[in-house]
Biotite code that builds the C-alpha atoms (Angstrom):
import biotite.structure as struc

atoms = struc.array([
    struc.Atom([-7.067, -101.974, -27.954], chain_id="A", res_id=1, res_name="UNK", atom_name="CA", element="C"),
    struc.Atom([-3.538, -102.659, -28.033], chain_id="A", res_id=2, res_name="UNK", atom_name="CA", element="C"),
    struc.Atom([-3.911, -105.857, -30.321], chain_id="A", res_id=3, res_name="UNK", atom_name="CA", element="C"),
    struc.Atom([-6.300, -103.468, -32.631], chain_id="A", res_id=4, res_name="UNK", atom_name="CA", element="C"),
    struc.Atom([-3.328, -100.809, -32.877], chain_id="A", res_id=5, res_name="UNK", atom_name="CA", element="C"),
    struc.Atom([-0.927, -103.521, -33.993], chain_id="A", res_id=6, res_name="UNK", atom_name="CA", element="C"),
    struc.Atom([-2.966, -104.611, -36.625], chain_id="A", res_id=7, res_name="UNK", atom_name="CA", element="C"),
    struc.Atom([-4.065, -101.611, -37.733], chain_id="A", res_id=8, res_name="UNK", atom_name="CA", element="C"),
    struc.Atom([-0.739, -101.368, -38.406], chain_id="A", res_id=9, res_name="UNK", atom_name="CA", element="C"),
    struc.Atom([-0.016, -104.061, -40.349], chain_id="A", res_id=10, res_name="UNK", atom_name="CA", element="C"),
    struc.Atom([-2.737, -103.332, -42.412], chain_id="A", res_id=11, res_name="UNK", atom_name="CA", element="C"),
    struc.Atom([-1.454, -100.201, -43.372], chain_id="A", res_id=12, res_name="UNK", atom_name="CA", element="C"),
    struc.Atom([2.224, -101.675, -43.907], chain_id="A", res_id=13, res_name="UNK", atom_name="CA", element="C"),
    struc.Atom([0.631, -104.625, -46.253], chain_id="A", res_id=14, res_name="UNK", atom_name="CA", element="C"),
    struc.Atom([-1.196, -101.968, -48.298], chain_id="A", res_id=15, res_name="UNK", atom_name="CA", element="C"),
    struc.Atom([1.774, -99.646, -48.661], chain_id="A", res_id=16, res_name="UNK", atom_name="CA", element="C"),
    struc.Atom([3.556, -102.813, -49.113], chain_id="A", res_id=17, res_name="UNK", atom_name="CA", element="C"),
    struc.Atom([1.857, -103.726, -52.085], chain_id="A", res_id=18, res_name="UNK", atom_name="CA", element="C"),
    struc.Atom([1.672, -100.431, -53.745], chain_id="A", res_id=19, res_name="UNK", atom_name="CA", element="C"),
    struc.Atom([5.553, -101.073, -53.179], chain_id="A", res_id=20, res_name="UNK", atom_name="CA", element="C"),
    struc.Atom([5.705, -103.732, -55.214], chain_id="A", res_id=21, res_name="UNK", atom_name="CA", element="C"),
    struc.Atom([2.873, -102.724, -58.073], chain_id="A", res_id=22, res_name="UNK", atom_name="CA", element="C"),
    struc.Atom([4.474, -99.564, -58.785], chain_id="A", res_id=23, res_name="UNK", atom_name="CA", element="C"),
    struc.Atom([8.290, -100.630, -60.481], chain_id="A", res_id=24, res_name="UNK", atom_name="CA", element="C"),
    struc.Atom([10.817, -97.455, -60.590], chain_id="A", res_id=25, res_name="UNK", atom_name="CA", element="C"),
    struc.Atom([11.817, -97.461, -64.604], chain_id="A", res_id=26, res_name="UNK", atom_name="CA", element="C"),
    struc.Atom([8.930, -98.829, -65.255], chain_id="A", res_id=27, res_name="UNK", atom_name="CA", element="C"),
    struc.Atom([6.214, -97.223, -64.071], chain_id="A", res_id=28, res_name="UNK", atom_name="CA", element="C"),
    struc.Atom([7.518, -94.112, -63.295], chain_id="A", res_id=29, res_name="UNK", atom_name="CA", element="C"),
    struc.Atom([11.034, -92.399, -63.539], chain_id="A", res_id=30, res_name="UNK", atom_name="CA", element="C"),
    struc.Atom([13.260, -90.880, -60.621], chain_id="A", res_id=31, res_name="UNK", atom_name="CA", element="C"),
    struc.Atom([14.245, -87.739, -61.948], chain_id="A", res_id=32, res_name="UNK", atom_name="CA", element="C"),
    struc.Atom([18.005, -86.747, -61.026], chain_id="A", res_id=33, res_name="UNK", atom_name="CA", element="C"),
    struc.Atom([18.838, -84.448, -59.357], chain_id="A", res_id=34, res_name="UNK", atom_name="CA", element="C"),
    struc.Atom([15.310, -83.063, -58.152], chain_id="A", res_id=35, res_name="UNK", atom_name="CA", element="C"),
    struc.Atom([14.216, -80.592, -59.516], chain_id="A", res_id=36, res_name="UNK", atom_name="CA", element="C"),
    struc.Atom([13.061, -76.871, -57.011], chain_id="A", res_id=37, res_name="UNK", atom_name="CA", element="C"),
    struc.Atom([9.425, -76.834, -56.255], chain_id="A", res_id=38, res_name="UNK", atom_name="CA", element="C"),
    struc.Atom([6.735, -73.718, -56.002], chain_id="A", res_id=39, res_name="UNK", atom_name="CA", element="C"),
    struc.Atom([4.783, -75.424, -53.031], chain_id="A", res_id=40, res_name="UNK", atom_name="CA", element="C"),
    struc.Atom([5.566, -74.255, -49.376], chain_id="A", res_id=41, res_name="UNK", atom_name="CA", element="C"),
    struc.Atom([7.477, -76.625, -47.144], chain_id="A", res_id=42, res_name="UNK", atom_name="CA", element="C"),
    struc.Atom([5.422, -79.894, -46.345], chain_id="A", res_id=43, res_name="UNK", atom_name="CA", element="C"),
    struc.Atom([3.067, -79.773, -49.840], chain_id="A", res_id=44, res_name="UNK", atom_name="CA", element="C"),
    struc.Atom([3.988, -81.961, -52.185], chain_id="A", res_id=45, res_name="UNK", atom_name="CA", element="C"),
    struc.Atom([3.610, -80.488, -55.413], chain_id="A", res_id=46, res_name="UNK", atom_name="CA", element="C"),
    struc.Atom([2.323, -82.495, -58.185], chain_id="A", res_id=47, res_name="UNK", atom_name="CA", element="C"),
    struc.Atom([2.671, -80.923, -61.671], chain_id="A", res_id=48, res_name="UNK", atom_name="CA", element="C"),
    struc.Atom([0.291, -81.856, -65.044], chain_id="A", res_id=49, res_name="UNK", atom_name="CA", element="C"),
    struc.Atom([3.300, -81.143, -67.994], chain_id="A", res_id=50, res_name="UNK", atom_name="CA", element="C"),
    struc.Atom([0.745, -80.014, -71.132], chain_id="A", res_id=51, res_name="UNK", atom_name="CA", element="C"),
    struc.Atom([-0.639, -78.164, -73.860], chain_id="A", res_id=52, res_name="UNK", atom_name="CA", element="C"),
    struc.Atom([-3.909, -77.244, -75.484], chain_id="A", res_id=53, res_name="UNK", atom_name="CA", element="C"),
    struc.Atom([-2.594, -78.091, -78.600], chain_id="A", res_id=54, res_name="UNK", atom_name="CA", element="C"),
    struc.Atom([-2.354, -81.814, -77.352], chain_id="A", res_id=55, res_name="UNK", atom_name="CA", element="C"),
    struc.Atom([-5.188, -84.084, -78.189], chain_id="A", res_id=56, res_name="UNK", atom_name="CA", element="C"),
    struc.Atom([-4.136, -86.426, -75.148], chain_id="A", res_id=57, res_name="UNK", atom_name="CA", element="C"),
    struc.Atom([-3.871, -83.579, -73.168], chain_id="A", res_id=58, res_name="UNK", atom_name="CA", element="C"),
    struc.Atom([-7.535, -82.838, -74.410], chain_id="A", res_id=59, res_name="UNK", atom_name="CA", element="C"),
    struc.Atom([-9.078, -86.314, -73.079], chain_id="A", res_id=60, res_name="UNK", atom_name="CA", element="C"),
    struc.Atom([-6.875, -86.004, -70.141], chain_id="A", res_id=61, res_name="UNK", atom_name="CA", element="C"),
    struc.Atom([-8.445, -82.609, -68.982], chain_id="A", res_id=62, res_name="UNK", atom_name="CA", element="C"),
    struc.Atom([-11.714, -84.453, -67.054], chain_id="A", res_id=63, res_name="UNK", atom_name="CA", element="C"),
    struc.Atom([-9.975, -87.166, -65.498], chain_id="A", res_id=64, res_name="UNK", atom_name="CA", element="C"),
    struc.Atom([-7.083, -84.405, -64.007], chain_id="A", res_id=65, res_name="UNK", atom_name="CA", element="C"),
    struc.Atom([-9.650, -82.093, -62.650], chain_id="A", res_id=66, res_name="UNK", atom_name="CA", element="C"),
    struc.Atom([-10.860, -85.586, -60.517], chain_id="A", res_id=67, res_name="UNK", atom_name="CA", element="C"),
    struc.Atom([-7.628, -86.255, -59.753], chain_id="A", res_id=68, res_name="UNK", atom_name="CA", element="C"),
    struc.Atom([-7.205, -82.369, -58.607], chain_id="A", res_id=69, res_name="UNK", atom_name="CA", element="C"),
    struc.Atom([-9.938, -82.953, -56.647], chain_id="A", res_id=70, res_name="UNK", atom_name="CA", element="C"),
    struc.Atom([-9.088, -86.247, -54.621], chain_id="A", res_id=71, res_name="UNK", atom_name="CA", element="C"),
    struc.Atom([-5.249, -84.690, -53.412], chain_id="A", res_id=72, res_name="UNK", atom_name="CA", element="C"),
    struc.Atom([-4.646, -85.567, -50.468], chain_id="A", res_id=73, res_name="UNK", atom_name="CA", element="C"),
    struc.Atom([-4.436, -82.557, -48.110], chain_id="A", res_id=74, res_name="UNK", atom_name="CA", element="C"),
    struc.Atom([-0.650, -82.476, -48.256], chain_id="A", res_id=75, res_name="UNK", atom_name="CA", element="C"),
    struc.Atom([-0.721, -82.438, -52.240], chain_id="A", res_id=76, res_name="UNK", atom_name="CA", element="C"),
    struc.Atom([-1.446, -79.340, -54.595], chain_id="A", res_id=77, res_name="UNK", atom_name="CA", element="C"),
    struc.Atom([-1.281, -79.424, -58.062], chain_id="A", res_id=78, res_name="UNK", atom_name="CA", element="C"),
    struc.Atom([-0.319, -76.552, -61.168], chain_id="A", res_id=79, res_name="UNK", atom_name="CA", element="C"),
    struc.Atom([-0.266, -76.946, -64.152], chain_id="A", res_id=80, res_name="UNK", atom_name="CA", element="C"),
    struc.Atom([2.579, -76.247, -66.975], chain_id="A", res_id=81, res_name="UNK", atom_name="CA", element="C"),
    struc.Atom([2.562, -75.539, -70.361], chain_id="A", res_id=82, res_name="UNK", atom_name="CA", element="C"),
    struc.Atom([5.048, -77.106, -72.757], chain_id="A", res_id=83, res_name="UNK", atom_name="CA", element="C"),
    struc.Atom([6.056, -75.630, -76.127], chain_id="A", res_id=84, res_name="UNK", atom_name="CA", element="C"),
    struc.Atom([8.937, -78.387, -77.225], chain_id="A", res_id=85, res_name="UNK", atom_name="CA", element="C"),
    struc.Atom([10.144, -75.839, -79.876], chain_id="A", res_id=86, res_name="UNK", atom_name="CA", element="C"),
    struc.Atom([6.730, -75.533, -81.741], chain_id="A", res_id=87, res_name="UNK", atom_name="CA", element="C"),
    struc.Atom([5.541, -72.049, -82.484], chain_id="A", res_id=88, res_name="UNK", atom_name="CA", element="C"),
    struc.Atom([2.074, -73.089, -81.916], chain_id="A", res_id=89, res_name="UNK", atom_name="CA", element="C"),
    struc.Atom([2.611, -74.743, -78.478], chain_id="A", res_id=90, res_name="UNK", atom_name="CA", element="C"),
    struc.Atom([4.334, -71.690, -77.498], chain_id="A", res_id=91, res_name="UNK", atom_name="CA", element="C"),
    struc.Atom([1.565, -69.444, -78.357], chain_id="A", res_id=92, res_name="UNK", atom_name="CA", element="C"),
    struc.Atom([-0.850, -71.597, -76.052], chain_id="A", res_id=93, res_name="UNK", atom_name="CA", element="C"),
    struc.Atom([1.329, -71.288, -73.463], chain_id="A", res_id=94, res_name="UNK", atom_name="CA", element="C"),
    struc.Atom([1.338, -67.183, -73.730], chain_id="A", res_id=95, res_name="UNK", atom_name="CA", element="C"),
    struc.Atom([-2.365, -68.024, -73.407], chain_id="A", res_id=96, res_name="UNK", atom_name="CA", element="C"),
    struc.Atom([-2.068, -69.912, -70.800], chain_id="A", res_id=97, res_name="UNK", atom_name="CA", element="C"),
    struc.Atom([0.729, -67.935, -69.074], chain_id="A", res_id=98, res_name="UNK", atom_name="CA", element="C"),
    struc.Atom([-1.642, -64.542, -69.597], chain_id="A", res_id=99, res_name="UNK", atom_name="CA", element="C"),
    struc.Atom([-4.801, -65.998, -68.463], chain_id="A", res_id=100, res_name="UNK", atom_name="CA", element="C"),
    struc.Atom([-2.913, -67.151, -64.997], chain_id="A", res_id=101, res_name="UNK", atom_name="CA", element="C"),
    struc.Atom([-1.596, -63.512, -64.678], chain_id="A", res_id=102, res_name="UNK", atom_name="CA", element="C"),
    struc.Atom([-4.903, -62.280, -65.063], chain_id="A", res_id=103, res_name="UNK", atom_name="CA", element="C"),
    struc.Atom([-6.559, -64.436, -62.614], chain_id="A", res_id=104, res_name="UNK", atom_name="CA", element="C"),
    struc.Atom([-9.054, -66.067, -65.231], chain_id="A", res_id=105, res_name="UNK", atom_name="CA", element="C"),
    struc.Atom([-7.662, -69.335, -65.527], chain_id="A", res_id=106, res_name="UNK", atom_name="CA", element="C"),
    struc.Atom([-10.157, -71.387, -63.931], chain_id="A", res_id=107, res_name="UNK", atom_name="CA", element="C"),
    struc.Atom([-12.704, -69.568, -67.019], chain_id="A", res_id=108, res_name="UNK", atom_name="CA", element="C"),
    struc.Atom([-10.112, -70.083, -69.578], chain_id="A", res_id=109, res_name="UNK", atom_name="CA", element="C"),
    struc.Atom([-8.974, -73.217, -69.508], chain_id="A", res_id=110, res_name="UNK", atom_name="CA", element="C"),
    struc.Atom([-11.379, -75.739, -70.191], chain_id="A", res_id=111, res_name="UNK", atom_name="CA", element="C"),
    struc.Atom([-12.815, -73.070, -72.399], chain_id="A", res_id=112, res_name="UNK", atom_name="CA", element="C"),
    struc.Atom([-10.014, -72.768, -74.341], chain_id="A", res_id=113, res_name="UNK", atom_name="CA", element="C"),
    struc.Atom([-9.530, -77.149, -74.752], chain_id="A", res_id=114, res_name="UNK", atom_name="CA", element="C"),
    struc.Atom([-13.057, -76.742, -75.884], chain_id="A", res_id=115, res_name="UNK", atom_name="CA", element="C"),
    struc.Atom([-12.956, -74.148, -78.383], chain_id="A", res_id=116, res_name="UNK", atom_name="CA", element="C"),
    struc.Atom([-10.047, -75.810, -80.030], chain_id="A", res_id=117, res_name="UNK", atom_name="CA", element="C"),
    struc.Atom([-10.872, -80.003, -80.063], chain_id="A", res_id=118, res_name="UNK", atom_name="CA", element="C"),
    struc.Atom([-15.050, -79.904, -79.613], chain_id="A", res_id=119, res_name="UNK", atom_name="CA", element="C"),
    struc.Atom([-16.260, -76.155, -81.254], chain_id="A", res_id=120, res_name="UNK", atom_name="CA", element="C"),
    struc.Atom([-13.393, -76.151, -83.906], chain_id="A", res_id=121, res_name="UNK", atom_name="CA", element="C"),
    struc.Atom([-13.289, -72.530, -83.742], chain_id="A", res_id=122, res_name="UNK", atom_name="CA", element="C"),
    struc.Atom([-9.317, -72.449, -83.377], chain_id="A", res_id=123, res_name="UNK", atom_name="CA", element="C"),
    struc.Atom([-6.738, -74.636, -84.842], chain_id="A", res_id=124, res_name="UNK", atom_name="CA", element="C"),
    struc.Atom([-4.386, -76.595, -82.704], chain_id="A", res_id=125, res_name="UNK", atom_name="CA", element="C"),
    struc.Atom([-1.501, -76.439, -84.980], chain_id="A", res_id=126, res_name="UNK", atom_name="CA", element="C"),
    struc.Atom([-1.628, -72.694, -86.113], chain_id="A", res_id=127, res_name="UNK", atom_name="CA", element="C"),
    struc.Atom([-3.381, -70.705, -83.585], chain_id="A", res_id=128, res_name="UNK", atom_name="CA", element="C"),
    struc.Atom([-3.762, -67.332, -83.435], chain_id="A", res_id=129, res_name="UNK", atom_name="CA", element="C"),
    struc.Atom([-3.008, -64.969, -80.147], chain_id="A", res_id=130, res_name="UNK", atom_name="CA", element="C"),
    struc.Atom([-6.481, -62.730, -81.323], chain_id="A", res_id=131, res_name="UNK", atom_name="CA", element="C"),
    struc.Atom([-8.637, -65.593, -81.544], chain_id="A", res_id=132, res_name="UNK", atom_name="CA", element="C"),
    struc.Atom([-7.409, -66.875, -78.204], chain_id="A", res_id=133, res_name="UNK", atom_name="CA", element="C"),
    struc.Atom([-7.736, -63.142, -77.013], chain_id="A", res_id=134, res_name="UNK", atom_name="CA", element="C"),
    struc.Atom([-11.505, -62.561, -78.232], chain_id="A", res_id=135, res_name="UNK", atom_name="CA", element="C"),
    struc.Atom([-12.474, -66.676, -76.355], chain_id="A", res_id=136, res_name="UNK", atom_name="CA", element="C"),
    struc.Atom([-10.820, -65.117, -73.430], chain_id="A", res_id=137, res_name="UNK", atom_name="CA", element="C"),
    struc.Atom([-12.909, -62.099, -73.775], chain_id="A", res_id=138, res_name="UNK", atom_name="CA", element="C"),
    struc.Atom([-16.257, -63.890, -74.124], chain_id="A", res_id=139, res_name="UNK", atom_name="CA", element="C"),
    struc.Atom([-15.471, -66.613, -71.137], chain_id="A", res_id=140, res_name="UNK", atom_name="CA", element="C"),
    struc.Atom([-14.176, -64.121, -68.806], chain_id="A", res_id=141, res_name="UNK", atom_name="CA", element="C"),
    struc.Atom([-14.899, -60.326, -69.683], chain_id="A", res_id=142, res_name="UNK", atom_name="CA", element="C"),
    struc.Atom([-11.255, -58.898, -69.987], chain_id="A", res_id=143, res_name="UNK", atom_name="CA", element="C"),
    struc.Atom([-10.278, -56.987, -72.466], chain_id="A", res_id=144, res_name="UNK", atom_name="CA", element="C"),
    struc.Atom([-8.517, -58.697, -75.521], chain_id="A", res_id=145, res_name="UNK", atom_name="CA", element="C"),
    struc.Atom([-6.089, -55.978, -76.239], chain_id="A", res_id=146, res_name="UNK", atom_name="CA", element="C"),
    struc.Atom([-5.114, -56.763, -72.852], chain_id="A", res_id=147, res_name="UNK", atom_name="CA", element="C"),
    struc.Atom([-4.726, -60.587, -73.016], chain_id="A", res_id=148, res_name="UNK", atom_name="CA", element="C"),
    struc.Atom([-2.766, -59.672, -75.925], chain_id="A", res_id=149, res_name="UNK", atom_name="CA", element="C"),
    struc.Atom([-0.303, -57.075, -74.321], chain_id="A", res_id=150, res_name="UNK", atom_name="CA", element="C"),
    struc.Atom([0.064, -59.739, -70.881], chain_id="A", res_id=151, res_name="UNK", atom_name="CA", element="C"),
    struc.Atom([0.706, -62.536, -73.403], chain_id="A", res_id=152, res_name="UNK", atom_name="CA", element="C"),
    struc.Atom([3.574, -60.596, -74.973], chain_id="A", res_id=153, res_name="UNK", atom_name="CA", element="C"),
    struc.Atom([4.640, -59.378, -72.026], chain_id="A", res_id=154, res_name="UNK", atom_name="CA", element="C"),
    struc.Atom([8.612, -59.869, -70.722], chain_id="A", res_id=155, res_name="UNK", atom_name="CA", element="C"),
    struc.Atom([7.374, -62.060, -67.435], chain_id="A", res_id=156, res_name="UNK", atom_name="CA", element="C"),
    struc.Atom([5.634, -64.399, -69.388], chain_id="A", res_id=157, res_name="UNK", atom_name="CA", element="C"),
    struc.Atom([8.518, -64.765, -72.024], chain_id="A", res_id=158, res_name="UNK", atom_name="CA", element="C"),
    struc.Atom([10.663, -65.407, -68.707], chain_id="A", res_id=159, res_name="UNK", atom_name="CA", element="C"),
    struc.Atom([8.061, -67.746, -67.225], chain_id="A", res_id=160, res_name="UNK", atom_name="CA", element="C"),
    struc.Atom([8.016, -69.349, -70.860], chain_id="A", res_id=161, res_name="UNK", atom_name="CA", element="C"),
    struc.Atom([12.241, -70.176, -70.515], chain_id="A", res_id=162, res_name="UNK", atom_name="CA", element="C"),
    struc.Atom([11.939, -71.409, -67.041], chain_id="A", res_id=163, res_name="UNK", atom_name="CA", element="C"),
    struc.Atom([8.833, -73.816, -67.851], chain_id="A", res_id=164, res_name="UNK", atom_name="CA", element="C"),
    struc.Atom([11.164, -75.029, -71.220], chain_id="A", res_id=165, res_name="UNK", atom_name="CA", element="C"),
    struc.Atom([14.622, -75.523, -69.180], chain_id="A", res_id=166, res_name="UNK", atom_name="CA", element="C"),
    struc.Atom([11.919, -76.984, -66.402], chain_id="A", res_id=167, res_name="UNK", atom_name="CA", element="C"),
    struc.Atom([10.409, -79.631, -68.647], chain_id="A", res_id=168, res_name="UNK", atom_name="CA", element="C"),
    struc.Atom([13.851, -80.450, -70.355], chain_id="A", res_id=169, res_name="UNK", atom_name="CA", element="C"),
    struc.Atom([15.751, -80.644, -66.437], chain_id="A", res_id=170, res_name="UNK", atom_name="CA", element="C"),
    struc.Atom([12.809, -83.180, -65.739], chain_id="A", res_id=171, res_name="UNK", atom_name="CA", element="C"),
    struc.Atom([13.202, -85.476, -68.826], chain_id="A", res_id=172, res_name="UNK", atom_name="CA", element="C"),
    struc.Atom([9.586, -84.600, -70.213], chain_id="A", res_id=173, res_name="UNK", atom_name="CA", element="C"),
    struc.Atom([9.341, -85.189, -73.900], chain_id="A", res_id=174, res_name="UNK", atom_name="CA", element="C"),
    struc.Atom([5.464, -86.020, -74.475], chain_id="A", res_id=175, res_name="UNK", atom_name="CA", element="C"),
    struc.Atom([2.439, -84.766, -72.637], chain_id="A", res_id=176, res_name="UNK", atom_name="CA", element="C"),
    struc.Atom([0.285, -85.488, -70.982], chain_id="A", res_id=177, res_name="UNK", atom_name="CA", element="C"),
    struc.Atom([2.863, -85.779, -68.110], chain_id="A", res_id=178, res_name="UNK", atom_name="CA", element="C"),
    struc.Atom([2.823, -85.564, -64.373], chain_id="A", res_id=179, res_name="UNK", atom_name="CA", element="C"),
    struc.Atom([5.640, -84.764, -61.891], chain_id="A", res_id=180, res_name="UNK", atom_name="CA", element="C"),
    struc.Atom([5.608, -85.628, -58.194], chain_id="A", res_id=181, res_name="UNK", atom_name="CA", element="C"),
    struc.Atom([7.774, -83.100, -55.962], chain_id="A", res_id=182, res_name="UNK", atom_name="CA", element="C"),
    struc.Atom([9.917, -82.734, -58.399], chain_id="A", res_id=183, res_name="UNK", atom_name="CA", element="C"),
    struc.Atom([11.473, -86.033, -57.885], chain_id="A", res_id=184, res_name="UNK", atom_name="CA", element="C"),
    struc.Atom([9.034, -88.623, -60.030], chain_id="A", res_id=185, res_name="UNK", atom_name="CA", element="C"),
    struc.Atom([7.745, -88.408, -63.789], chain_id="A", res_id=186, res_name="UNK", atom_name="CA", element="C"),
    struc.Atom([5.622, -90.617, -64.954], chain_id="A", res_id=187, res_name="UNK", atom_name="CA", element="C"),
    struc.Atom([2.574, -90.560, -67.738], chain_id="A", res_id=188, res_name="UNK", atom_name="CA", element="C"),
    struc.Atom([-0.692, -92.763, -68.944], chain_id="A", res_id=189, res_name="UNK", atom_name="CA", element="C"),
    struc.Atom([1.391, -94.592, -70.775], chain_id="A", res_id=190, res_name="UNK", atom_name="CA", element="C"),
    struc.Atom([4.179, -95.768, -68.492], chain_id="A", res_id=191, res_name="UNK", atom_name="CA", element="C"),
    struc.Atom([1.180, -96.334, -65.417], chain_id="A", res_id=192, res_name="UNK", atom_name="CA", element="C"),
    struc.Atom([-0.141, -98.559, -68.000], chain_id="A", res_id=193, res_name="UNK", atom_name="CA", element="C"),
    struc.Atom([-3.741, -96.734, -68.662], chain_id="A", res_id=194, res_name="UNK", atom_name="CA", element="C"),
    struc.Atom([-5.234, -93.625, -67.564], chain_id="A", res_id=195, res_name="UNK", atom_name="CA", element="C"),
    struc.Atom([-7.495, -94.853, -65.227], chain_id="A", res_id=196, res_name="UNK", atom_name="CA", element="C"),
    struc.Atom([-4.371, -96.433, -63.177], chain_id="A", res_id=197, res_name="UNK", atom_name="CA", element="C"),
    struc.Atom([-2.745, -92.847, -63.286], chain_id="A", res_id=198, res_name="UNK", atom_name="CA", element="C"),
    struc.Atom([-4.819, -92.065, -59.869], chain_id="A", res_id=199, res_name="UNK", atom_name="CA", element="C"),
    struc.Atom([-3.325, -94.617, -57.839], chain_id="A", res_id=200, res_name="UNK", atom_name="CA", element="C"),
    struc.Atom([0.334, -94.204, -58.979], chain_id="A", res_id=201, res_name="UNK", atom_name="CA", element="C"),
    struc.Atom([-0.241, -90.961, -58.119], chain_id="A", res_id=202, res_name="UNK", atom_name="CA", element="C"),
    struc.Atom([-0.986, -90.943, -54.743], chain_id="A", res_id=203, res_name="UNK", atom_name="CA", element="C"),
    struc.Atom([1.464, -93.660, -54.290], chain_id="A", res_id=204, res_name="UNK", atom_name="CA", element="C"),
    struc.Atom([4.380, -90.854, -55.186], chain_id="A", res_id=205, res_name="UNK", atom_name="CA", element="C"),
    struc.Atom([2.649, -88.251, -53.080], chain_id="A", res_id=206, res_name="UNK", atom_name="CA", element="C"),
    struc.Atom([2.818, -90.396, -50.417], chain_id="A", res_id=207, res_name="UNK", atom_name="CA", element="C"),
    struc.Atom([6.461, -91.278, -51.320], chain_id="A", res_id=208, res_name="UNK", atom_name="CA", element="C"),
    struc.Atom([7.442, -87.874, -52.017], chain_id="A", res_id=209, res_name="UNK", atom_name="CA", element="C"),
    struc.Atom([5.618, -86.683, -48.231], chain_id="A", res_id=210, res_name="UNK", atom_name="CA", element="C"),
    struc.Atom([6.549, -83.545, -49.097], chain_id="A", res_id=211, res_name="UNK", atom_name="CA", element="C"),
    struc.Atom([10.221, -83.677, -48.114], chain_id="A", res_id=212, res_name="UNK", atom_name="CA", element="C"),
])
């Protein structure tokens, strides 16, 4: 039993080991200094998906995220946050995002709203309109849209929209899709070298991270 223990053991260390070496710091991913606060409770490491609807990426991103949201481990969760980068229409799909959250809809909205935009067509990425958003949210979720409207306009969610902008700019985000690790690590499809290697380097910086 001992001799199993032992190497168990080193069969962990080799694995974690080798994810060591894979995964290159400035190359794969970036330390982001200093770290930046977290919303998870003590012991969660929070992993954040940097975004927009108006982003095509962020469009073919959405079904492989929701697997990765999925396979967390248990110490992990995971929010999401919209980025605007200066552009009018990236800020009004972040009131929509920002509104449906407030509302409690956002697990109706949001893929509803990446659909409506890149598959339907029925509103345009680069010069959306609040109403149209309002009347989707309407449909998908039953709320009001004069309400949607009012929350999205709302003096929270222009304060939520500053802290998400001095947020993404404190953690050196300037393209989405992006991903940050307890507010420590920042890293994207690109720099992991593909999406499909985006799960892996993942829970490689969870497991880094360990919610410290």
């Amino acid at each position: 039993m001992h001799r199993f223990a032992l190497a168990f053991a080193a069969l962990v260390f080799s694995a974690a080991a080798g994810a060591a070496d894979r995964w290159v710091e400035g190359t794969h991913y970036s330390k982001i200094e200093p770290a930046q606060p977290v919303d998870a409770p003590a012991g969660k490491v929070e992993v954040v998906e940097v975004f927009s609807y108006g982003c095509s990426h962020c469009n073919e991103f959405l079904p492989i995220m929701e697997n990765l949201k999925k396979g967390l481990p248990a110490n992990a969760q995971m929010r999401y946050l919209p980025a605007t980068f200066g552009r009018d229409a990236w800020t009004t799909f972040a009131r929509a995002y920002y509104a449906a959250e407030a509302m409690g809809i956002l697990d109706k909205t949001h893929p509803a709203l990446f659909k409506a935009i890149w598959t339907d067509r029925k509103i345009e990425p680069t010069s959306p309109k609040l109403e149209d958003i309002a009347a989707l949210y309407a449909s998908v979720a039953g709320v009001k849209a004069e309400d949607v409207i009012a929350t999205a306009n709302s003096f929270a969610i222009n304060a939520k929209i500053k802290r998400g902008e001095a947020y993404i700019k404190n953690t050196g985000v300037d393209g989405t899709p992006a991903l940050i690790v307890g507010g420590k690590y920042r890293f994207s499809g690109a720099t992991a070298g593909s999406f499909g290697a985006i799960g892996e380097l993942l829970n490689y910086l969870v497991a880094l991270d360990g919610g410290k």
